[in-house]
MDAnalysis code that builds the backbone (N, CA, C; Angstrom):
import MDAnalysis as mda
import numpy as np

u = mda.Universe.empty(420, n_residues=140, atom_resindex=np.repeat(np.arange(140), 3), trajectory=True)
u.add_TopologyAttr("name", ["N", "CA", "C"] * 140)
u.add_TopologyAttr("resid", np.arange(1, 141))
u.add_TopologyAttr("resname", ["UNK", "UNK", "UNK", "UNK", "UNK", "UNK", "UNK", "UNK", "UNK", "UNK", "UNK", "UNK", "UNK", "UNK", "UNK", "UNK", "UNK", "UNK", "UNK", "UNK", "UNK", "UNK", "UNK", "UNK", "UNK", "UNK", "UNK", "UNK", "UNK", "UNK", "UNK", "UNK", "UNK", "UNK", "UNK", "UNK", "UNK", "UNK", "UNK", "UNK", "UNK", "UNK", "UNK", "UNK", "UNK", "UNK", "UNK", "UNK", "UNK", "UNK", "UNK", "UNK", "UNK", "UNK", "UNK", "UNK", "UNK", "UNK", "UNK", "UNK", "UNK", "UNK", "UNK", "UNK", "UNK", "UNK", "UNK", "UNK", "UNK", "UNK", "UNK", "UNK", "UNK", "UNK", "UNK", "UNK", "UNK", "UNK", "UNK", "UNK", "UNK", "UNK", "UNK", "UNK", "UNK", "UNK", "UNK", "UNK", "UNK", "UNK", "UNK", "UNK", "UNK", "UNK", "UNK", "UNK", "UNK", "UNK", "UNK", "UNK", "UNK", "UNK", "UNK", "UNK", "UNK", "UNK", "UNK", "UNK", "UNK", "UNK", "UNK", "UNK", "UNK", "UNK", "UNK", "UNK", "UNK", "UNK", "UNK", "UNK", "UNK", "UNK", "UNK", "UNK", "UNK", "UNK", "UNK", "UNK", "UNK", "UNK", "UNK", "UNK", "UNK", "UNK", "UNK", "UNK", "UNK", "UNK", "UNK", "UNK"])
u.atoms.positions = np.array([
    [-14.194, -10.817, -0.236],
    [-14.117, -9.503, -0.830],
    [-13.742, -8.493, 0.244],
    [-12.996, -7.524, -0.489],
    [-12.405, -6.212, 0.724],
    [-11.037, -6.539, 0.959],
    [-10.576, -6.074, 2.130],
    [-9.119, -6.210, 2.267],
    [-8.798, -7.188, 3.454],
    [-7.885, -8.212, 3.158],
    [-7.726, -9.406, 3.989],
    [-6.040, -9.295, 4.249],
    [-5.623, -9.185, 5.470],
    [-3.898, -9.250, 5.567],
    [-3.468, -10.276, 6.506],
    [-2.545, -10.755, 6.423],
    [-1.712, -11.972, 7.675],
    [-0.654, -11.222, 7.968],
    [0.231, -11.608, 8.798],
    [1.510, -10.919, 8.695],
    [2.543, -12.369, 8.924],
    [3.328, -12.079, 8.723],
    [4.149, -13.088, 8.070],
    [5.293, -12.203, 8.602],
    [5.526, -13.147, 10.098],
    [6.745, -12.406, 10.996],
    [7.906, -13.118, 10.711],
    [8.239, -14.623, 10.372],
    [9.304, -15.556, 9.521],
    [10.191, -14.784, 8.365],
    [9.271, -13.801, 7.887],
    [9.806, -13.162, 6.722],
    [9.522, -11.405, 6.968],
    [8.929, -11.116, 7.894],
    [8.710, -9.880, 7.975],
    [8.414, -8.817, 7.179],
    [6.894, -9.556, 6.733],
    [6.187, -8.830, 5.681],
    [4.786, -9.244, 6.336],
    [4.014, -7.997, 5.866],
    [2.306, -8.201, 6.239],
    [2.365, -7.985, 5.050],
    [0.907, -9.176, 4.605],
    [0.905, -9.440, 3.227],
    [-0.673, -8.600, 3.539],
    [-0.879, -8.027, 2.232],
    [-2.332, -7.577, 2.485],
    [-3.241, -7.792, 1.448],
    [-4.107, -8.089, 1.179],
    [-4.907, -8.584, -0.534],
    [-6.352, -7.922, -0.696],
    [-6.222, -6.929, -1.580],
    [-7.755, -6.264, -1.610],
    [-8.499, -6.692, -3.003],
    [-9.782, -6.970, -2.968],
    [-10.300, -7.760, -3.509],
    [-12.032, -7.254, -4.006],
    [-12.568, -6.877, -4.717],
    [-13.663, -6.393, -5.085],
    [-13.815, -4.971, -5.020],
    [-15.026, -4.699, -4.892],
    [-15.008, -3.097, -4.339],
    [-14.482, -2.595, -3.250],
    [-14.144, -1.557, -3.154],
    [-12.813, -1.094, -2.005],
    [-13.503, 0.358, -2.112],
    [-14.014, 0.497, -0.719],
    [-14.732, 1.900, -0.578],
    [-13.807, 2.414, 0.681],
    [-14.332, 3.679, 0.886],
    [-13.732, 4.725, 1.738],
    [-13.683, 4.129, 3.514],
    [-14.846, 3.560, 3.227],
    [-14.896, 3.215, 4.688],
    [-14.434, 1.423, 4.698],
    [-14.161, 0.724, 3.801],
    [-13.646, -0.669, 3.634],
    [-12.016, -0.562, 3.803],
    [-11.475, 0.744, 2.988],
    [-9.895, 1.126, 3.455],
    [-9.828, 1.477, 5.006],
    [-10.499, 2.351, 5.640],
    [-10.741, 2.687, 6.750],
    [-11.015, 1.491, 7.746],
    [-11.541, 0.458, 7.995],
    [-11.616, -0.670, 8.571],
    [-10.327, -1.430, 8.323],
    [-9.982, -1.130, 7.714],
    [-8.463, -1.753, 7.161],
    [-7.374, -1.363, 8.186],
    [-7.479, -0.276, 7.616],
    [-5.945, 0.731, 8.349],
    [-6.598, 0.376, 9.951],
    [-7.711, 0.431, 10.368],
    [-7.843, 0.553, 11.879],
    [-7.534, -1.302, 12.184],
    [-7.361, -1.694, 12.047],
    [-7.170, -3.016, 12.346],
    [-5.456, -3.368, 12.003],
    [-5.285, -3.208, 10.833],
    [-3.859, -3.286, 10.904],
    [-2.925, -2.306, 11.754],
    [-3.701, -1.124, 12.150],
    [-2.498, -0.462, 12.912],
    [-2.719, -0.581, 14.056],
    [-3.769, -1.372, 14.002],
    [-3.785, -1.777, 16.310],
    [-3.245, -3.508, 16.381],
    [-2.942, -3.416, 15.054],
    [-2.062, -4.748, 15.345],
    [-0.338, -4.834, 15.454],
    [0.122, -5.380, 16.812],
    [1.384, -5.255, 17.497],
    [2.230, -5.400, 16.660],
    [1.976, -6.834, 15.738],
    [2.916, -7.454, 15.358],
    [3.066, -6.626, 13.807],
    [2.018, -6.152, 13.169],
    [2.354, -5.368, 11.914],
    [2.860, -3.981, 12.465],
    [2.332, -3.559, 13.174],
    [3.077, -2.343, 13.667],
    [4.804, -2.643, 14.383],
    [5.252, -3.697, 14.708],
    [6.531, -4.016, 14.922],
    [7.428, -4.553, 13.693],
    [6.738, -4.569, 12.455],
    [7.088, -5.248, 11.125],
    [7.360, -3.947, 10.413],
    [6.063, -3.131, 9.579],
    [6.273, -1.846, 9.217],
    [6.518, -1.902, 7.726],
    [6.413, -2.746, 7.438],
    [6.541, -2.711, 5.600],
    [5.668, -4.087, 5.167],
    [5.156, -3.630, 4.041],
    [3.900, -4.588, 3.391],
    [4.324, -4.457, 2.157],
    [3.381, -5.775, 1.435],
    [3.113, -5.884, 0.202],
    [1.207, -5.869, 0.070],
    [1.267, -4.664, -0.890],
    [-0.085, -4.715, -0.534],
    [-0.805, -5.159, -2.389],
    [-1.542, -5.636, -2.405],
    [-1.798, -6.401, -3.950],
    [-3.397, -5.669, -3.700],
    [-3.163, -5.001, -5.107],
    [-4.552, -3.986, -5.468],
    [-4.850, -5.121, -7.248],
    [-4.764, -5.688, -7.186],
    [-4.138, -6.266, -8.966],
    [-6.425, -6.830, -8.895],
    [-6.987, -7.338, -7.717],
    [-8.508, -7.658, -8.028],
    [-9.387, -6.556, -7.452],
    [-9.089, -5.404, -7.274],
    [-9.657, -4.454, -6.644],
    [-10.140, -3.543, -7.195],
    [-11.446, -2.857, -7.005],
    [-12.076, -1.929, -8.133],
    [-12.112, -0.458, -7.095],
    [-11.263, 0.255, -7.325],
    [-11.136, 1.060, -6.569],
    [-11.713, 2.469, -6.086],
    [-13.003, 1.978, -4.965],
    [-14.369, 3.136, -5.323],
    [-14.067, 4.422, -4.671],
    [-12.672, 4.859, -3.988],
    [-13.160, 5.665, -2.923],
    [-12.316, 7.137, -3.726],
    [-12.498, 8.288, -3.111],
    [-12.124, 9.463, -4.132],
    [-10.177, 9.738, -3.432],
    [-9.679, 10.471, -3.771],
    [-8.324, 11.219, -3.114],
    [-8.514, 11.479, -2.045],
    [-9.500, 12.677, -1.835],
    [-9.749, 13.239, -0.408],
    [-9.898, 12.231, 0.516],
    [-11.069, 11.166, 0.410],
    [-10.912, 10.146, 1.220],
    [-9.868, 9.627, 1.602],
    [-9.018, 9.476, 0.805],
    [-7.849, 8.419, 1.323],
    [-7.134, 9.499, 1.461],
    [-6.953, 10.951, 1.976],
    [-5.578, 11.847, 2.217],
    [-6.063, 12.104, 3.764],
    [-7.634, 12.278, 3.515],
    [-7.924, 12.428, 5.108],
    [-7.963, 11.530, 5.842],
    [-7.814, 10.295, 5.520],
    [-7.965, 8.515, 6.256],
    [-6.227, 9.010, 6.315],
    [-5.522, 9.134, 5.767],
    [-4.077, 9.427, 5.985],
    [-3.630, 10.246, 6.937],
    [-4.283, 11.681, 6.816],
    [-4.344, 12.937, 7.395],
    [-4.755, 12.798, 9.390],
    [-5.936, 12.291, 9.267],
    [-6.614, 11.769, 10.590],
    [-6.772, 10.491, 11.345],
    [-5.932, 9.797, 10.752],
    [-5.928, 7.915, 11.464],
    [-4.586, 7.379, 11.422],
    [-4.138, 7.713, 9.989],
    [-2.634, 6.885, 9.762],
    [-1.476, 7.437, 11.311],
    [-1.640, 8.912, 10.458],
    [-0.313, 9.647, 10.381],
    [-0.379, 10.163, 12.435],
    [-1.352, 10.507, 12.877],
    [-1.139, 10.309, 14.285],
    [-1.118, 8.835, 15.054],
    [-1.228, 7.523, 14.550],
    [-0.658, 6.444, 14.871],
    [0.749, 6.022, 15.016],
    [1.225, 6.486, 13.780],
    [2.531, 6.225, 13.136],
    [3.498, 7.429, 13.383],
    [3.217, 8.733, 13.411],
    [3.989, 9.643, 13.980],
    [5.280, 9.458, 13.455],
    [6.314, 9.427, 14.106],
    [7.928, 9.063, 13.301],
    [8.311, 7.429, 13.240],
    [7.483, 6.565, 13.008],
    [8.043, 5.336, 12.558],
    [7.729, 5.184, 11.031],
    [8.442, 4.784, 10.629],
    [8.126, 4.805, 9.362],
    [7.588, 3.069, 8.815],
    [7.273, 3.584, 7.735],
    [6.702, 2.150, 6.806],
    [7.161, 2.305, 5.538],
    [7.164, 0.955, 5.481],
    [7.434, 0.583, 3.497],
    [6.448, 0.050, 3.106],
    [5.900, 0.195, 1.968],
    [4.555, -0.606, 0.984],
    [5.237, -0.807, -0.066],
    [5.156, -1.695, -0.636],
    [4.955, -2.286, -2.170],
    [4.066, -2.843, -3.017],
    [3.654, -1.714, -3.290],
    [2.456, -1.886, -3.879],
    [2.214, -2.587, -5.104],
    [1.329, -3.787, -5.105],
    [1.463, -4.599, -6.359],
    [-0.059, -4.233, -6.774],
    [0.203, -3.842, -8.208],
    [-1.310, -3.395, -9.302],
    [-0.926, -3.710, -10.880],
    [-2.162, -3.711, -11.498],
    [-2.522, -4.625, -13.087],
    [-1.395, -3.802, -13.656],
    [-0.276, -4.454, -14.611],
    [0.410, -3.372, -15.745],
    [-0.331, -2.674, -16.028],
    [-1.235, -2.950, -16.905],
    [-2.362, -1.623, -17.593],
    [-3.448, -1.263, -17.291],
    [-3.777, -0.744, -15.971],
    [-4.790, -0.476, -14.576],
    [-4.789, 0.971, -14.686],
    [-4.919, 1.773, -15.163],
    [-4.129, 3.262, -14.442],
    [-4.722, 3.923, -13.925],
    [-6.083, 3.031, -13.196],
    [-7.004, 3.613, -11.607],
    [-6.296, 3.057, -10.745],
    [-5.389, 1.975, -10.965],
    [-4.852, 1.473, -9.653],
    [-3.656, 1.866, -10.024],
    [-2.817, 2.604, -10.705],
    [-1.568, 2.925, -10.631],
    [-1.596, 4.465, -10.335],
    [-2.703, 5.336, -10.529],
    [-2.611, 6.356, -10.357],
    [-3.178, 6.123, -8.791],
    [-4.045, 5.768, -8.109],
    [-4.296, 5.642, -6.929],
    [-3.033, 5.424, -6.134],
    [-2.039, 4.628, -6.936],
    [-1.228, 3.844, -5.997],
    [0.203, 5.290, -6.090],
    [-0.004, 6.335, -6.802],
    [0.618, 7.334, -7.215],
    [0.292, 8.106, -5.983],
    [-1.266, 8.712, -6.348],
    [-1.487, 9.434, -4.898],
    [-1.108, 9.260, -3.408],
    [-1.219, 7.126, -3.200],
    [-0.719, 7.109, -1.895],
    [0.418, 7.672, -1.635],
    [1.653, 7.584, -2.828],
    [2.937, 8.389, -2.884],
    [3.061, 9.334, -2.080],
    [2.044, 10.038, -2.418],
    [2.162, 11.428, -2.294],
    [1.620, 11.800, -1.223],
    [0.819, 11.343, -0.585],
    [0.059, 11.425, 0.520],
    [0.473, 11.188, 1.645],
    [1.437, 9.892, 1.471],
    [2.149, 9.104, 2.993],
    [3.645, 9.194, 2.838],
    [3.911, 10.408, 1.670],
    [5.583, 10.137, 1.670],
    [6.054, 10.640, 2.760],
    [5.387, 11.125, 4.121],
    [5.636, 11.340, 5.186],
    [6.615, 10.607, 6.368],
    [5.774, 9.137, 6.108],
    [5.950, 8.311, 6.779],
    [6.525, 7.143, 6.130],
    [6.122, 7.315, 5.129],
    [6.223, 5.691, 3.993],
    [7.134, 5.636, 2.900],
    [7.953, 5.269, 2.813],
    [8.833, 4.754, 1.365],
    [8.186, 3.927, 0.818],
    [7.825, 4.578, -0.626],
    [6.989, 2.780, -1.414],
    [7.053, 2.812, -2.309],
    [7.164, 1.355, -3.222],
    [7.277, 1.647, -4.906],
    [5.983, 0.574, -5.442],
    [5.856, 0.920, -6.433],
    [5.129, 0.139, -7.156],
    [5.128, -0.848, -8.080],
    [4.625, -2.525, -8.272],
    [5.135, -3.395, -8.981],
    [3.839, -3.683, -9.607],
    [4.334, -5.107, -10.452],
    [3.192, -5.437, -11.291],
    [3.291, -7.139, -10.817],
    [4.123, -7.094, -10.260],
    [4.268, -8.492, -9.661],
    [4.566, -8.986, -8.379],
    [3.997, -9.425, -7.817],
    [4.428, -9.933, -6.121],
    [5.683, -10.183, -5.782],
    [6.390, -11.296, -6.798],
    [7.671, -11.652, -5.968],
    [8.906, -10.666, -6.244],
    [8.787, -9.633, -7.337],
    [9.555, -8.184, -7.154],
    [9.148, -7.668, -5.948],
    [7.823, -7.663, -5.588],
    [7.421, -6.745, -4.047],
    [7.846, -6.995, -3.322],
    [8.036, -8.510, -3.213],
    [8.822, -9.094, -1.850],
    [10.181, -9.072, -2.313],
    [11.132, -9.352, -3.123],
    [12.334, -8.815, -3.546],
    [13.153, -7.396, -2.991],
    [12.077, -6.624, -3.409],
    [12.152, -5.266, -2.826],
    [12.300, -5.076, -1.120],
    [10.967, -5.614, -0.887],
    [11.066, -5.382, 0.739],
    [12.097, -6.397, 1.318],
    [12.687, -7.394, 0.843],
    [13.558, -8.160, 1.678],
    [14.883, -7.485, 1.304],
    [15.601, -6.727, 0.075],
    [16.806, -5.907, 0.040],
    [16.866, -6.466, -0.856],
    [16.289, -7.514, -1.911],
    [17.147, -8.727, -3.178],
    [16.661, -7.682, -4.359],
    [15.776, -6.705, -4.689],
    [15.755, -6.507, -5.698],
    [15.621, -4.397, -5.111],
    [16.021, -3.591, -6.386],
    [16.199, -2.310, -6.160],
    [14.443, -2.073, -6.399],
    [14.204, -0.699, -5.831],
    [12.545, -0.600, -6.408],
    [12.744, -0.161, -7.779],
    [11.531, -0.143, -8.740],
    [11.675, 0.374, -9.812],
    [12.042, 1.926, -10.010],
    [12.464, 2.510, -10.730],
    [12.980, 3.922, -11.441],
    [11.726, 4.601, -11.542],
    [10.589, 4.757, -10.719],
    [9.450, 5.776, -10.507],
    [9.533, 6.103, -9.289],
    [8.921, 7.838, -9.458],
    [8.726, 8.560, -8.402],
    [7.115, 8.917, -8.332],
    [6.684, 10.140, -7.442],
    [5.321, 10.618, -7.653],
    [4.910, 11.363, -8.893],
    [5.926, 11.450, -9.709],
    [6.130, 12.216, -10.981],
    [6.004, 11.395, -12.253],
    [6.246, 10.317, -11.991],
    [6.786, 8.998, -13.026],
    [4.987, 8.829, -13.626],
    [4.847, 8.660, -15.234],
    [3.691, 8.294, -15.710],
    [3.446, 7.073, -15.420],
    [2.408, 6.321, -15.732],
    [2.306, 4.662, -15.493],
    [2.921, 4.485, -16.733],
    [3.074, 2.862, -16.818],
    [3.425, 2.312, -18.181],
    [2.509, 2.679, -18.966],
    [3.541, 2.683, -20.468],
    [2.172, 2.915, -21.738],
    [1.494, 1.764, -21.963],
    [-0.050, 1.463, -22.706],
    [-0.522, 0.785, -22.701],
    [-0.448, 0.148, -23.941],
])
């Protein structure tokens, strides 16, 4: 349970998998480990799978975990996420909305409902989907 990632330099993707409750400080142990890692920080785009994750922590949390940890790590390199969450979730699609909006600083990212579109996406084989930070989730 929590968030577990490999990175997968053959294909140049850090895969990341969050899994049960997912609190403020469980994202936070996250980001500090993946971004003191060389090889994801020399990679820079993920697939991150929210699809078993119950997602406890509020906005503010995750804008100021953005605000005060990400964004002076990362400075001008950028990242890609592809974010994979449930079709009809819309705590994890609206969460996955806010990250939008939060890291469009640094981050280009779209959102899927399926893994091997995510990796499609991040390898150049498939376009991201036709949503922005504006875009509703799917209807249910």
């Amino acid at each position: 349970m929590g968030i577990v990632y490999r990175v997968d330099e053959e294909a140049g993707i850090v895969f990341a998998t969050w899994t049960g409750e997912i609190t403020a400080d469980v994202l936070g142990d996250y980001h500090r480990l993946v971004l003191n890692d060389k090889a994801a920080l020399r990679i820079r785009r993920d697939v991150t799978n929210v699809q078993e994750a119950n997602l406890l922590f509020t906005g503010e949390e995750f804008e100021s975990l953005i605000r005060t940890f990400v964004m002076p790590i990362l400075k001008d390199l950028g990242w890609t996420t592809a974010i994979v969450v449930k079709e009809k979730d819309l705590v994890q699609w609206g969460v996955s909305r806010q990250y939008q909006a939060f890291a469009h600083r640094y981050s280009k990212d779209s959102i899927f409902t399926d893994e091997a579109s995510a990796i499609a996406y991040l390898k150049g084989t498939e376009k991201a989907p036709l949503a922005t930070c504006s875009t509703p989730p799917p209807a249910s």
